[in-house]
VOGUVEX-883754 format. One record per residue (C-alpha): chain; residue in three letters; x, y negated, z negated; residue number from 0. Coordinates in steps of 0.001 Angstrom, whole numbers. Each point is the difference from the previous one (the first is absolute). Layout:
REM residues N
ATOM unit code      xx      yy      zz pos
ATOM    A  Ala       X       Y       Z NUM
...
This chain:
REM residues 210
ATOM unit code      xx      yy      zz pos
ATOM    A  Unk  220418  -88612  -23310   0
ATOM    A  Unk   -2379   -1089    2861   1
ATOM    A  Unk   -3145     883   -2671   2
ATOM    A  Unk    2092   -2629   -2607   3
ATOM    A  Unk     440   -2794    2839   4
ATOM    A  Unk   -3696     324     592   5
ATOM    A  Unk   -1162     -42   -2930   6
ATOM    A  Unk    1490   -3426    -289   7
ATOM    A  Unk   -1393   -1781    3496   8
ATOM    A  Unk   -3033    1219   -1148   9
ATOM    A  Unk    -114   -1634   -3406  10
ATOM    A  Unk     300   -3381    1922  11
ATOM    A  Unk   -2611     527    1871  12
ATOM    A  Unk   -2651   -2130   -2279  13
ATOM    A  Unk    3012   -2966     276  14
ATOM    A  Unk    -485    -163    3503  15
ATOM    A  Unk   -3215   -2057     513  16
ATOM    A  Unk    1896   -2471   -2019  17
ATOM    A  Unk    3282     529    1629  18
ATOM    A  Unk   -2406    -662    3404  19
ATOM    A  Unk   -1387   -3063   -1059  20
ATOM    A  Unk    2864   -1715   -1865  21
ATOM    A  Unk    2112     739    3770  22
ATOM    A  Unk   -3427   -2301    1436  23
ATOM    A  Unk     556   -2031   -2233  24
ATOM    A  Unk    4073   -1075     282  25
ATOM    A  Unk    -221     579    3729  26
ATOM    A  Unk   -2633   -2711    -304  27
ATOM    A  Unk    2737   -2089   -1997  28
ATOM    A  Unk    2747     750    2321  29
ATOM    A  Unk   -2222   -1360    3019  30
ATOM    A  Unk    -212   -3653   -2203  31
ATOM    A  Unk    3686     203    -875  32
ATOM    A  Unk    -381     545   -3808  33
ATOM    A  Unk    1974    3164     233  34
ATOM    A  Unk    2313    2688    1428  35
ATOM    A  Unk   -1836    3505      45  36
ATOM    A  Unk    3468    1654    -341  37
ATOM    A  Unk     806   -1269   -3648  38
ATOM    A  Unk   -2634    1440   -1334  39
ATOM    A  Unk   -1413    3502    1971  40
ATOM    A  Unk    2727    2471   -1041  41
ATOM    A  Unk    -146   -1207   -3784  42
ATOM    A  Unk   -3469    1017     255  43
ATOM    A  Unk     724    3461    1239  44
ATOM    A  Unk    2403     462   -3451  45
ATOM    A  Unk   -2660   -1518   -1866  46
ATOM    A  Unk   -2998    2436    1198  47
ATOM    A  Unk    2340    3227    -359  48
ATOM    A  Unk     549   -1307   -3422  49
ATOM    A  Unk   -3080     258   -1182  50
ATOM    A  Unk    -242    3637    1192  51
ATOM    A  Unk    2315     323   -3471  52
ATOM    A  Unk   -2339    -761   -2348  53
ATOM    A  Unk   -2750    1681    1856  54
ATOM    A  Unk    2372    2998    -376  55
ATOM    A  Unk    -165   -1025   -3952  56
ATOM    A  Unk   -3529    -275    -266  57
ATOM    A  Unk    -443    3543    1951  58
ATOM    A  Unk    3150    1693   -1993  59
ATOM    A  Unk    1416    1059    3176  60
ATOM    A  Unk    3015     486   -1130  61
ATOM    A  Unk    -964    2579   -2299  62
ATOM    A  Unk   -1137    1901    2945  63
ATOM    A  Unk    2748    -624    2079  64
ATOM    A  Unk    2373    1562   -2074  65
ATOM    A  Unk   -1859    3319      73  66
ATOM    A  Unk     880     183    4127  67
ATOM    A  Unk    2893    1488    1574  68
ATOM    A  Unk    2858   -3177     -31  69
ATOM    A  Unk   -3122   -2045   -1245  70
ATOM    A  Unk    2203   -2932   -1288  71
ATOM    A  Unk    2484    -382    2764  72
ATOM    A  Unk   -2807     331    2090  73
ATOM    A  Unk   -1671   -2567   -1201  74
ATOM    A  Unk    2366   -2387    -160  75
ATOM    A  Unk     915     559    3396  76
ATOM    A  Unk   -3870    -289     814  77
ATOM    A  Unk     -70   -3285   -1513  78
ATOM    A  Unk    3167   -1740    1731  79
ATOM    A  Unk    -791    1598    3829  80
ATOM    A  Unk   -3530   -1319    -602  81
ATOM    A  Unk    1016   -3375    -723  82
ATOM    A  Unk    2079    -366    2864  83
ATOM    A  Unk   -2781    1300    2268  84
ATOM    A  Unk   -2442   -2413   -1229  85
ATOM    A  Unk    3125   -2924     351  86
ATOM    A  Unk     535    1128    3177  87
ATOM    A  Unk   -3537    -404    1589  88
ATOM    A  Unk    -530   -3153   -1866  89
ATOM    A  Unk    3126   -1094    1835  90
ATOM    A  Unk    -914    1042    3045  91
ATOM    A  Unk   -3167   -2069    -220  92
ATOM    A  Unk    1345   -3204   -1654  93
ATOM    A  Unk    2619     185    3174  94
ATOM    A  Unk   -3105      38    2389  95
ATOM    A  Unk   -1893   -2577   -1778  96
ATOM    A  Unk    2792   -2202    -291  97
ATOM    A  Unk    1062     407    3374  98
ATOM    A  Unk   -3584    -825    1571  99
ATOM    A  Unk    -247   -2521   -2568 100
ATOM    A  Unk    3070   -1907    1367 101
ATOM    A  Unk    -996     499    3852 102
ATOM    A  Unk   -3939   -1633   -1394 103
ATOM    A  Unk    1371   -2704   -1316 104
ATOM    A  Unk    3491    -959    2110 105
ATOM    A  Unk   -1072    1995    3385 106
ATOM    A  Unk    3876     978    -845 107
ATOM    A  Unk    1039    2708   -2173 108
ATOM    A  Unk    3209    -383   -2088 109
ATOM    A  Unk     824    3516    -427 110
ATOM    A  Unk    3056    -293   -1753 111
ATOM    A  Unk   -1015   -2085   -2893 112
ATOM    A  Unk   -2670    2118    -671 113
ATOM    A  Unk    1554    3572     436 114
ATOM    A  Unk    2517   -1968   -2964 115
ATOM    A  Unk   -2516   -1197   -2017 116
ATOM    A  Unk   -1415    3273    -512 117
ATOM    A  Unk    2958    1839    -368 118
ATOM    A  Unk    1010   -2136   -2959 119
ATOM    A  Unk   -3326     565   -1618 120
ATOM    A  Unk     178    3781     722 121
ATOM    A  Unk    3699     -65   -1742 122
ATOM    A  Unk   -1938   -1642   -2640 123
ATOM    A  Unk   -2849    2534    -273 124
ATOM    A  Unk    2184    2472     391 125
ATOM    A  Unk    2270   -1570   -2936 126
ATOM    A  Unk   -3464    -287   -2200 127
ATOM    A  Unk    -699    3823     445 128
ATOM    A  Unk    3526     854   -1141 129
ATOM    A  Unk     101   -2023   -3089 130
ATOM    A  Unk   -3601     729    -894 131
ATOM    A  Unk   -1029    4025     418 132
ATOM    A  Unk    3133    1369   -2283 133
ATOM    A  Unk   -1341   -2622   -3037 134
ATOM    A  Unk   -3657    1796    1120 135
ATOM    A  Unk    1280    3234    -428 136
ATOM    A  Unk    1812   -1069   -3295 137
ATOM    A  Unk   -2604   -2250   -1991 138
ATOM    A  Unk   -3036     806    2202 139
ATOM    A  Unk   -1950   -2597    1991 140
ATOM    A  Unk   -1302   -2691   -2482 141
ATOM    A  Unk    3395    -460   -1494 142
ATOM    A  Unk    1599    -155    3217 143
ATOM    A  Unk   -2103   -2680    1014 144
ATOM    A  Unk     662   -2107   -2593 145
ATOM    A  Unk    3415     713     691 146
ATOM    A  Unk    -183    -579    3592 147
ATOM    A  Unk   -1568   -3641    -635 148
ATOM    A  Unk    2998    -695   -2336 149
ATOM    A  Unk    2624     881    2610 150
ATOM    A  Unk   -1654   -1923    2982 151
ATOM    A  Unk    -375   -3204   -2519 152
ATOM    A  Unk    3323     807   -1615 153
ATOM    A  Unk    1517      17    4044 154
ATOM    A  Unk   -1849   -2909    1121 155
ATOM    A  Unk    1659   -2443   -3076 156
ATOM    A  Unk    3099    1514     330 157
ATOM    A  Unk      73   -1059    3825 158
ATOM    A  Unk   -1670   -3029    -395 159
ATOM    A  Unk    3232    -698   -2424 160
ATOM    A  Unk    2545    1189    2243 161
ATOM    A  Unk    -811   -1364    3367 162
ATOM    A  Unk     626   -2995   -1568 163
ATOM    A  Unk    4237    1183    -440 164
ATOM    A  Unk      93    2301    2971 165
ATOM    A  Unk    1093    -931    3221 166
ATOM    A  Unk   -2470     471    2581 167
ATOM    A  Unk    1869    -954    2720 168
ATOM    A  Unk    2343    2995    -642 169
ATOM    A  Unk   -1977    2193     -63 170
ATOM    A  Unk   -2019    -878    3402 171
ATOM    A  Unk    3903     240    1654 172
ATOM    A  Unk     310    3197   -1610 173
ATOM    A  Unk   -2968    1167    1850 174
ATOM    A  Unk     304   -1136    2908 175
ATOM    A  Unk    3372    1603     153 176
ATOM    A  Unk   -1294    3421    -658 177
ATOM    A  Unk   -3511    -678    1563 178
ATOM    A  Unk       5    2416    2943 179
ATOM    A  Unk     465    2691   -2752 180
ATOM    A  Unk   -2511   -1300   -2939 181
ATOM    A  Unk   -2647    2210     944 182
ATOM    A  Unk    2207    2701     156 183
ATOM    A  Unk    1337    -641   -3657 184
ATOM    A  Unk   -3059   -1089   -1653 185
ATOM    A  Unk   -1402    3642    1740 186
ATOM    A  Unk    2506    1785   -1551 187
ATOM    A  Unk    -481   -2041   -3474 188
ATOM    A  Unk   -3545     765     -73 189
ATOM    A  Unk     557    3253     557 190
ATOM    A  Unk    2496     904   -2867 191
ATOM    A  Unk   -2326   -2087   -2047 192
ATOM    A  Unk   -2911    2414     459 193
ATOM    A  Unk    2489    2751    -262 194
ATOM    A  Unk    1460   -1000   -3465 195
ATOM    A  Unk   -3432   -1355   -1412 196
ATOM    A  Unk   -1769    3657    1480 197
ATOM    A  Unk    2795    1539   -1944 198
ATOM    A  Unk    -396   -1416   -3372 199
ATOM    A  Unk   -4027     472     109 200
ATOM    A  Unk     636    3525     861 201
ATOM    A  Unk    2139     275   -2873 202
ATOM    A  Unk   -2774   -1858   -2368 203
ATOM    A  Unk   -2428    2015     984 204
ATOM    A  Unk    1482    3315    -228 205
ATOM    A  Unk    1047    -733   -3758 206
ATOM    A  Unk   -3524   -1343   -1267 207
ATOM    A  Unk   -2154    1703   -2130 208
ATOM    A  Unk   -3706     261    1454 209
């Protein structure tokens, strides 16, 4: 499985000049105040390891996959632990950068704020990857796109409807009630979403026809 994980890294290897100089670039912004690094970094790393499906397309990969010894599981599992690697070092370096970024500009670092911020977005990123890589598996990776665009514009009216009827104030007191334990639950949420959405590619994938 090692070979499979590989395999993967190395396909983003051309995307990282431009992964390089787009992190100049909003490290840049961040400095001026026109943005936080951590809304944006880990969506990045789901959006490179995307594209490593339709370079598996284009190569028919899959074809010759299925020819090695648990090829499909394999592979799936490949494409999920490779993800997280790559989320994981880009969160380890937004964390830095953010952190040195703060001290630059406030000689004070406000290390709780930003260890929250970008724990939200990696809940989010986290929340993209599950949604996203079973409807890859499914209807392969231009129809997923398309799909994916419909479900963050679909989520982004529907919220911009309802914050309008929920009660936010509720739902801060709810929070801070179970605070000291939200990172503990939102772990455990992310992890049974990886689980369940692992689960349901596997099961794609081991069903379709190459």
């Amino acid at each position: 499985m090692l070979g499979f994980i590989k395999k993967d890294l190395l396909m983003i290897k051309s995307n990282i000049k431009i992964f390089a100089v787009l992190l100049l670039i909003y490290v840049a912004m961040a400095f001026q105040g026109q943005m936080d690094l951590s809304f944006l970094l880990p969506f990045m790393s789901v959006m490179i390891m995307m594209s490593t499906f339709s370079y598996d397309a284009f190569n028919k990969w899959d074809a010759y996959a299925v020819t090695m010894p648990n090829g499909r599981k394999n592979s799936v599992r490949a494409k999920y632990l490779a993800t997280i690697i790559l989320i994981s070092i880009t969160t380890i370096i937004i964390t830095v950068l953010s952190l040195i970024i703060s001290y630059t500009k406030n000689n004070t670092i406000d290390f709780e704020n930003i260890i929250g911020t970008i724990f939200g977005s990696l809940f989010a990123t986290i929340l993209l990857q599950s949604l996203i890589y079973p409807a890859m598996y499914k209807f392969g990776p231009e129809k997923a796109r398309i799909g994916l665009m419909t479900i963050i514009f679909s989520i982004a009216v529907i919220g911009g409807f309802l914050i309008n009827y929920i009660d936010l104030s509720s739902i801060i007191k709810m929070l801070d009630f179970i605070g000291e334990y939200l990172i503990i639950i939102f772990s455990m949420v992310m992890i049974i979403m990886l689980y369940i959405s692992y689960k349901i590619s596997q099961k794609i994938y081991l069903k379709k026809e190459m």
